[in-house]
C-alpha positions in Angstrom: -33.3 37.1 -40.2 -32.9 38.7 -36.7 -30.1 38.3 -34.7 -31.0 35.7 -31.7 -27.3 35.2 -30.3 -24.9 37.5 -30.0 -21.5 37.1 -28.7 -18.8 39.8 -29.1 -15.3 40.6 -28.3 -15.6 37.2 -26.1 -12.8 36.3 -23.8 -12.2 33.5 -21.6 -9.1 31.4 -19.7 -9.0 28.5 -17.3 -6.5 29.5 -14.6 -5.3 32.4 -16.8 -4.3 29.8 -19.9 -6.8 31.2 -23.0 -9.2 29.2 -24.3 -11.2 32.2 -26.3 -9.8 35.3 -27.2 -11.6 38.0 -28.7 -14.3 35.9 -30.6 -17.4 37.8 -32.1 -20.6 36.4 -34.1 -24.1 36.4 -34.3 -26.8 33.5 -34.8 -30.2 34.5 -36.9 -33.2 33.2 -35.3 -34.1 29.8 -37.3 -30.5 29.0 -38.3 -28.6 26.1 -37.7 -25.0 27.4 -36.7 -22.4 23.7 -36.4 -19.0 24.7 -33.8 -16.0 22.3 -35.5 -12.6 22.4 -34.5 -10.0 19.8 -33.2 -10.1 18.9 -29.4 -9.1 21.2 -27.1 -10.0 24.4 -28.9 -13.1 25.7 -26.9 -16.1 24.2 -28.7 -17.5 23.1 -24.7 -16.4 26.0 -23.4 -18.0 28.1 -25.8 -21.3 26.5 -25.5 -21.0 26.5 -21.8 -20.8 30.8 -21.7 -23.6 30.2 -24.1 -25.6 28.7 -21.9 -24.3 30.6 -18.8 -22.8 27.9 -17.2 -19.6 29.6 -17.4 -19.4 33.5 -16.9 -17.4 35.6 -19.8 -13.8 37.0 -18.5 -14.1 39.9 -21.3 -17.1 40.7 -23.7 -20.5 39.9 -24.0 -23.1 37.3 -24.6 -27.1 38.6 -25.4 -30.0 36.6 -26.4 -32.6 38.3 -28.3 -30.9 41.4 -27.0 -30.8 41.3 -23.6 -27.1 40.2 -21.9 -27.0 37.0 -20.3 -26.1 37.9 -17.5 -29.3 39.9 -16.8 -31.3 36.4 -17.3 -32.5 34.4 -14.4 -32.4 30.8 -14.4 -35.7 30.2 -14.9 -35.9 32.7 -17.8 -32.9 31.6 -19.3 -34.2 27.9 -19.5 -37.1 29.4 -21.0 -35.0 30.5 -24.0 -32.1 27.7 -24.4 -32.5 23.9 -24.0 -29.3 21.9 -24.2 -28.5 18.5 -24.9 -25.1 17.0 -24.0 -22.8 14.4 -24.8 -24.8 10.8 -24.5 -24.8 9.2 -21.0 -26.4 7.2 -19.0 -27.8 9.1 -15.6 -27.5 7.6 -11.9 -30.7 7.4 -11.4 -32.9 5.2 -13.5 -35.8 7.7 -14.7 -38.4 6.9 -17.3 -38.5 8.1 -20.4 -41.5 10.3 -19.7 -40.2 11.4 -16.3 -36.9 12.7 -17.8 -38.5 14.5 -21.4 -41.2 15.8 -18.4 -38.3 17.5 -16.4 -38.1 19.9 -19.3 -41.4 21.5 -18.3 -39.7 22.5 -15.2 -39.1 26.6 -15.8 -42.9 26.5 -16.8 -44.3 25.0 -13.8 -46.7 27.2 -11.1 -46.1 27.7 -7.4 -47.4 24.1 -6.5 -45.0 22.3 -9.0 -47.8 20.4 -10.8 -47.6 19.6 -14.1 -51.1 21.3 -16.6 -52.6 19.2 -19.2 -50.4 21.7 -21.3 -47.7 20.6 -20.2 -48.7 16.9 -20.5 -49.9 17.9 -24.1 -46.4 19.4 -24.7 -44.6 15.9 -23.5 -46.5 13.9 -25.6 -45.8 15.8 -28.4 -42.3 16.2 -27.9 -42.4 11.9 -27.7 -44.6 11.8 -30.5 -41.4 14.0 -33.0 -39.0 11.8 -32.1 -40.4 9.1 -32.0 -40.3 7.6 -28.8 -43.4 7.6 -27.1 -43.9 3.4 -27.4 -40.8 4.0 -24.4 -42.4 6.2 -22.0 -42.8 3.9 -19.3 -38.8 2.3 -20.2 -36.2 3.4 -17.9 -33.5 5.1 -19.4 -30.7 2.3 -18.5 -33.3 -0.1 -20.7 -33.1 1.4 -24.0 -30.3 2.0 -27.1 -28.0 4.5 -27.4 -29.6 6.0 -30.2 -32.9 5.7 -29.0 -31.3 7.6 -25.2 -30.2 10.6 -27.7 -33.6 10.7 -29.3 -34.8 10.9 -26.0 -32.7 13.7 -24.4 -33.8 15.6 -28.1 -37.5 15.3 -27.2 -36.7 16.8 -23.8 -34.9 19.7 -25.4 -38.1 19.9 -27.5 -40.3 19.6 -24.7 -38.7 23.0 -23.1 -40.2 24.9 -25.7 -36.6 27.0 -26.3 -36.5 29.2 -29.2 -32.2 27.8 -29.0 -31.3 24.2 -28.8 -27.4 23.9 -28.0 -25.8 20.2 -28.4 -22.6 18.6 -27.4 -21.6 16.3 -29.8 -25.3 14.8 -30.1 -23.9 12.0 -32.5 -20.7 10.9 -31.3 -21.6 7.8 -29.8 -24.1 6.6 -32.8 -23.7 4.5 -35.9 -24.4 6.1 -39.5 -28.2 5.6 -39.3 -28.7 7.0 -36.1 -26.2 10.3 -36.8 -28.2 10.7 -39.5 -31.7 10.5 -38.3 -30.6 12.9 -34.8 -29.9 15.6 -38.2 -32.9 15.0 -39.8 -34.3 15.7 -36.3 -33.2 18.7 -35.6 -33.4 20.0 -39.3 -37.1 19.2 -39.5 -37.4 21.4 -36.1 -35.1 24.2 -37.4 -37.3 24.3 -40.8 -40.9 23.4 -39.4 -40.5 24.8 -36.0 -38.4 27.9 -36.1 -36.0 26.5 -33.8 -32.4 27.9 -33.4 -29.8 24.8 -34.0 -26.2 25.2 -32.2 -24.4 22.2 -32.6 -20.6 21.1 -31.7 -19.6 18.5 -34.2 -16.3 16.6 -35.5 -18.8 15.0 -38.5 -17.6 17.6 -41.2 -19.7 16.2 -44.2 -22.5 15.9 -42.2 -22.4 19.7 -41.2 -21.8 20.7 -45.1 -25.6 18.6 -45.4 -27.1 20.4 -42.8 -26.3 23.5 -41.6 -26.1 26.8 -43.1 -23.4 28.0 -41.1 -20.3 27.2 -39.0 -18.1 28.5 -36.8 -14.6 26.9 -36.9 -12.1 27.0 -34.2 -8.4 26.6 -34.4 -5.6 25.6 -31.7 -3.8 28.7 -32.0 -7.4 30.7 -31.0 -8.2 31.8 -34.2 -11.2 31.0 -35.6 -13.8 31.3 -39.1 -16.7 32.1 -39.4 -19.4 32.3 -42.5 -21.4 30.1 -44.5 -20.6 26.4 -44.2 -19.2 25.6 -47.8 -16.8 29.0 -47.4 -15.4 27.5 -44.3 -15.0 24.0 -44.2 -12.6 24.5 -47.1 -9.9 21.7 -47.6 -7.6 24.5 -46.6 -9.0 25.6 -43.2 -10.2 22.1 -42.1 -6.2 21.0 -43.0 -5.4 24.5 -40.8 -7.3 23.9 -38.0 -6.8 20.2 -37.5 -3.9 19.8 -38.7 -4.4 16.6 -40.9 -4.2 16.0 -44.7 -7.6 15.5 -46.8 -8.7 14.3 -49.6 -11.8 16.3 -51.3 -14.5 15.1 -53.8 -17.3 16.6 -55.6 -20.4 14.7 -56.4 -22.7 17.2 -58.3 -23.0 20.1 -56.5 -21.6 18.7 -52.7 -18.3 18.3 -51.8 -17.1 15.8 -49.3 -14.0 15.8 -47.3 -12.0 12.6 -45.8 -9.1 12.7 -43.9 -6.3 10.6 -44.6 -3.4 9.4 -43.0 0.1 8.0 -43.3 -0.7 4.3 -44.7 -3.6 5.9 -47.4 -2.7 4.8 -50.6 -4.8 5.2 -53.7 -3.3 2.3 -55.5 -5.5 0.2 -53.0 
């Protein structure tokens, strides 16, 4: 697989205190690449010089070969979607008018939306499942049902890379799971380029082929998920004991704390 995202000799500090020194990887095109790593070690950060928010200090970010700097907005937005941390916005959109905002870095001179871009929409509503709340404002339906939402505008923008914040930390186990299933399905059916901060470490062994793990001191791993998110490094990098057990060929990893006792 080609090389879609590629970061290298990466450096970046808030009021000249380091947050990432030196980091280098790439992302194929059609992988799905998890960012793990205790709070406070970059994982926003990172995503943000991803997405240009932020602007490197040292190194280099391209997508598909071109630096990112060198991207306008509207040509950037045409290659990255992102999806952030669940919220609820200040104003009270519909469904359909916030998963249509996606279509934005598409539109013509006039700003109208094309029946392509209607078509697109629907679509995108139709994947995940939430096209019976198009006409529901935002402040009106679930939690999971908001994130499922915020993924179908992602889907909507037509990105080959979709970057997400944490899209599961405020869901319950069915939910968590069904946003994975989500953006598996598009990774494997639509060619779509998964980059996903998460703190759900079994969930990443499930789904994603490859992880990128940060530690506190700035060091970090990076390789295929099962050769990374060993009990060693995890215990390294967050700096908690674990508990690991294999059921057939997986491997799950819990964290345990001072009162665990296995007599119980």
């Amino acid at each position: 697989m080609n090389s879609l995202v590629n970061v290298k000799n990466l450096g970046f500090a808030y009021n000249k205190n380091a947050i990432i020194e030196d980091m280098s990887f790439d992302v194929s095109a059609g992988s799905f690449l998890a960012i793990a790593g205790p709070n406070g070690a970059g994982k926003t950060t990172l995503l943000n010089l991803v997405c240009g928010i932020l602007k490197p200090d040292s190194g280099q970010i391209t997508i598909d070969s071109v630096p990112i700097k060198n991207y306008s907005y509207k040509n950037l937005a045409r290659k990255i979607a992102v999806v952030r941390q669940e919220f609820i916005p200040s104003f009270d959109f519909t469904v359909s008018d916030t998963v249509s905002m996606a279509r934005t870095p598409y539109l013509g001179i006039l700003g109208f939306e094309s029946d392509e871009d209607k078509d697109i929409v629907a679509q995108a509503l139709e994947i995940t499942e939430t096209i019976h709340l198009a006409s529901r404002p935002l402040s009106q339906i679930s939690s999971g049902e908001r994130q499922r939402v915020f993924i179908a505008r992602a889907f909507a923008q037509n990105t080959p890379i979709i970057l997400l914040d944490e899209p599961t930390s405020f869901l319950d186990l069915r939910h968590q799971v069904e946003i994975y299933d989500l953006l598996k399905k598009a990774q494997l059916e639509n060619n779509k380029t998964i980059i996903a901060i998460t703190h759900d470490i079994n969930l990443t062994m499930q789904y994603c082929e490859k992880t990128l793990l940060l530690c506190p001191d700035k060091n970090y791993h990076i390789g295929a998920t099962l050769d990374v998110l060993t009990k060693d490094k995890i215990e390294q990098a967050f700096g908690v004991r674990t508990l690991k057990a294999d059921i057939g060929s997986r491997s799950i990893i819990m964290p345990v704390g001072k009162f665990f006792n296995t007599t119980n």
